[in-house]
N, C-alpha and C positions, 0 to 999 in steps of 0.2 A: 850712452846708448840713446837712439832715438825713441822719444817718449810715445810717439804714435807707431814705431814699427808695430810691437806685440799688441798692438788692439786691434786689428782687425780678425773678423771672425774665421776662422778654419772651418767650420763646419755648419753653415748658417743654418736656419729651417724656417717654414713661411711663418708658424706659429707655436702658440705655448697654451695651455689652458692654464688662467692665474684666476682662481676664484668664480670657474662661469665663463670669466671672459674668452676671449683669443687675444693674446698679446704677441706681438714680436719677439722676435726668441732667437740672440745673435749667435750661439753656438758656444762652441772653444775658441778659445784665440789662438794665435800662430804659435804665441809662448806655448801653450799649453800644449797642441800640438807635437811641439818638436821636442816637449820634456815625455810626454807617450813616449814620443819612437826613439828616444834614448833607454827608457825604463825599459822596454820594449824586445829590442837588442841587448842589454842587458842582461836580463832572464834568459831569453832564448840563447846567447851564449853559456849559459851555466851550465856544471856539470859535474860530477863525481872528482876528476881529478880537478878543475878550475874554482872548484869552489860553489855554493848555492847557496840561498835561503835556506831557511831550515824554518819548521812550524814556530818554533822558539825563540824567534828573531827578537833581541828586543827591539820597543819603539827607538828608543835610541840610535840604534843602526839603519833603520827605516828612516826616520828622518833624517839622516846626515845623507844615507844616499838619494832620499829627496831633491834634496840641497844640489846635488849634486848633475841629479840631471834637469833641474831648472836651470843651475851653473850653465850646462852643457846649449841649452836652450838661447839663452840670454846672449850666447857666445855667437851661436850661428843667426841669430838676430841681428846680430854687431857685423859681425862681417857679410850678409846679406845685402845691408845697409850701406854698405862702404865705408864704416866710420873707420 
């Protein structure tokens, strides 16, 4: 994958307060972005008979579908890109 695709900001904003200052504040990157709106779609598909989270999820399952829609992210990255 192209190492500068996912660094560009998705959500930029003019600034940040860091300590007093105004600092530059580049947002979410594209990765990050596109891992949302798989997370995103995701849950909004859930449902009684497909299946949901549950309060008692463990972390375990949390992080594997982490993984998974960063997977999902990295992907549409890749083929963005043309690689």
């Amino acid at each position: 994958m192209n190492e500068m695709a996912d660094d560009f900001p998705a959500f930029p904003c003019g600034a940040d307060v860091t300590q007093g200052q105004w600092a530059p504040h580049p947002g979410l990157t594209a990765r990050d972005k596109f891992a949302m709106a798989a997370m995103q779609g995701d849950w909004a598909s859930q449902s009684e008979s497909s299946g949901h989270f549950s309060i008692e999820a463990r972390v375990e399952d949390l992080n594997s579908r982490a993984s998974l829609y960063y997977r999902m992210a990295d992907a549409m990255l890749e083929v963005r890109g043309g690689a």
